[in-house]
Structure formats: structure tokens, C-alpha cells
N, C-alpha and C positions, 0 to 999 in steps of 0.2 A: 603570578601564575598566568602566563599570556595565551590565548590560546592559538597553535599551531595553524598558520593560514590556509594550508591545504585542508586540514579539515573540516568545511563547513558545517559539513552534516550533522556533527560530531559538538556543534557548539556550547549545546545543556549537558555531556557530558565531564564527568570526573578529568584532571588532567592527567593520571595516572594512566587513563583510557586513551587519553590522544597519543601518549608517550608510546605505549603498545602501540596500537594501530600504524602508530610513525615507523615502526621499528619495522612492521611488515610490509611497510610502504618502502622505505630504504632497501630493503633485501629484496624487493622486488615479489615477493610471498603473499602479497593481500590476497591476488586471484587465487592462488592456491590454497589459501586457507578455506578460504569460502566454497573452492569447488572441493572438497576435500567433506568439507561438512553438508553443503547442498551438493548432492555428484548428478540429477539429472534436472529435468525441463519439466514444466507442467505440460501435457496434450490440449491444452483451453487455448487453441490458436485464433477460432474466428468467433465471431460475435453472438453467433449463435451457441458456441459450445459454452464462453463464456458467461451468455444469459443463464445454461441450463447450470450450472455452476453456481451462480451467485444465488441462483432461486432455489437451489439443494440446499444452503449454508442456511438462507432464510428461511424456507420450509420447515428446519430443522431446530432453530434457535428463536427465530423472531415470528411465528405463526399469525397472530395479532397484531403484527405491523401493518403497514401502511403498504399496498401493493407497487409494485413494481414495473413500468410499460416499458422501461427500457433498458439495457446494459451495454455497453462497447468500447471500445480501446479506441481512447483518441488521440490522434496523431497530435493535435490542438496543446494537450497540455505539454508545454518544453520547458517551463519554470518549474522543476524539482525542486527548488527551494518552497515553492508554494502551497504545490499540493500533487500528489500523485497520482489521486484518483477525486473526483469533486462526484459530490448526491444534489442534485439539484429536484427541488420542485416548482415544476413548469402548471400554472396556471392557464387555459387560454378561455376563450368566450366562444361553448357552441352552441348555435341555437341562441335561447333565453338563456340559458343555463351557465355557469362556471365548473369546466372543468378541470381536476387539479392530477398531477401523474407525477412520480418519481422516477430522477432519470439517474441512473450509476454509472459514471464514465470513465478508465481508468486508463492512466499513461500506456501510449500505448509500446515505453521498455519494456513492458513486463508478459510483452507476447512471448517471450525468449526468457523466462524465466522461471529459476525453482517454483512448484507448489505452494511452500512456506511461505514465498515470500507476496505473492498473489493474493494469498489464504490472509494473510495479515492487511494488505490494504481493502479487501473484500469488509473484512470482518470490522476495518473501518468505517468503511461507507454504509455497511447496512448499521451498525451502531447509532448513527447519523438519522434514520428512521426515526428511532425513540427520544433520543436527545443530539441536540440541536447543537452544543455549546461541547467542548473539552475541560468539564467537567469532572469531578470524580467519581461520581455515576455512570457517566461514559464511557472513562476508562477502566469502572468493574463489569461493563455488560461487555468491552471489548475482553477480558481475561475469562467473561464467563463462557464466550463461543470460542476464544482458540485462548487455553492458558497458555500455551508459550508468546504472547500477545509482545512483550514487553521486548523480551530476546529477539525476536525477530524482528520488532520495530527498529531497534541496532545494529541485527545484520544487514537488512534495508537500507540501512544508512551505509555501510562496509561494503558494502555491492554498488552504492550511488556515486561512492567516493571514486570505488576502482572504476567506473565507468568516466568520471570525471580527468582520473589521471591516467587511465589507460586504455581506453576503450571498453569494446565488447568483450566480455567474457565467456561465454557461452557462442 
């Protein structure tokens, strides 16, 4: 069962899955699948719309979290293999004092991209507040603020691939 090398994204899935995906890769059909099933763009284009975004989702799901000083699309991350979007907390020394801030920074493909698929690495990185580790705690807080959590981490992948083999989509 080998897995198909154009699939990367695709590597912890079923081979049944890579078999499909291939077949819409061959017919040339992935884009249109995807724009078919996602047909427009989020509005969250600058960094401030995106903040007001991420701290809606938080507001709403993770109130008791850990605050938030920053949000933005960074050009920075271009290893998709790595991470799409990183939550970092930034320590620095002011004053006497230690202060500590959480920063949500997210590739910045996804200024041009569906809601969904935005809404699933948000829902990632605020996850990442509460628990630290990919976990299975984790992954029930990320199904408990967007249940279609799992599906869309797949189309994510189906959208990463067409952009890999054929560009921009959108």
C-alpha cells in the first residue's frame, strides 16, 4: 500500500482516499471540487479584521482563556508541511516584571481563502491556549468550537495539495 507521492498532505490518510483525490487530480477536477463545495472567500483580508475574527471565535468558545495581544497573516510561514498557522507565547522583561502575551499568526494563503477553511486553523490555534500538545483533549475542544473540525482539516489538505500542483484557486 504505497502512498501516492504527490500526495503529501494526504499521508495519515486511508489509501482509498489518496486513490479518489488522484483520480480528481488526473481529470484535472480537484479545483472544482473544492470550489464547488467552498464557492466564495472569507472578508478577514487585514490584520485587523482578522484579529476581530479570531477574538469572536474566542470570546465565544474559550472566554477563560488566556488573552490574546496579537493575531496576523504571516508571509514568514512557507513550510505548509509544518504548520499553517503557529500560537506562540512571547515572554519579555518590562520593568521588574515578566511579561507574558499570546501571539496567533496564520499563513498568510489563507487571506484568499474560504471561511471554513480559516475557521478550522483559527479554531486550531485558539485550541492551543488550553492545551499545548495534539492530544485527544485537543482534538475534542477543537470539534467542540467547529464540529465539522475533522472534514475540513482534509479539505485544508485538498486545497494545499491543488495549490501545490496547480496554483492559486481562488
Amino acid at each position: 500500500m504505497d502512498t501516492i507521492p504527490t500526495l503529501i498532505y494526504l499521508n495519515h490518510y486511508p489509501h482509498e482516499l489518496h486513490i479518489h483525490v488522484q483520480k480528481l487530480i488526473d481529470t484535472k477536477s480537484l479545483g472544482e471540487h473544492l470550489i464547488q463545495k467552498y464557492p466564495s472567500l472569507h472578508p478577514y483580508t487585514t490584520d485587523k479584521t482578522l484579529y476581530d475574527y479570531v477574538m469572536e471565535l474566542k470570546n465565544s468558545y474559550l472566554r477563560t482563556g488566556a488573552p490574546i495581544a496579537k493575531v496576523l497573516y504571516d508571509t514568514k510561514l512557507r513550510d505548509l508541511h509544518a504548520a499553517l498557522g503557529t500560537h506562540t507565547f512571547v515572554s519579555r522583561v518590562q520593568g521588574g516584571k515578566l511579561k507574558a502575551k499570546n501571539e496567533i499568526r496564520i499563513s498568510h494563503l489563507f487571506k484568499k481563502a474560504p471561511e471554513p477553511f480559516l475557521r478550522m486553523i483559527v479554531t486550531h490555534e485558539l485550541a492551543h491556549l488550553k492545551e499545548k500538545g495534539h492530544t485527544k483533549a485537543f482534538y475534542n475542544l477543537c470539534s467542540h468550537i467547529e464540529p465539522h473540525y475533522h472534514q475540513l482539516e482534509f479539505d485544508v489538505r485538498l486545497y494545499l495539495t491543488h495549490l501545490q500542483l496547480f496554483g492559486e484557486l481562488y
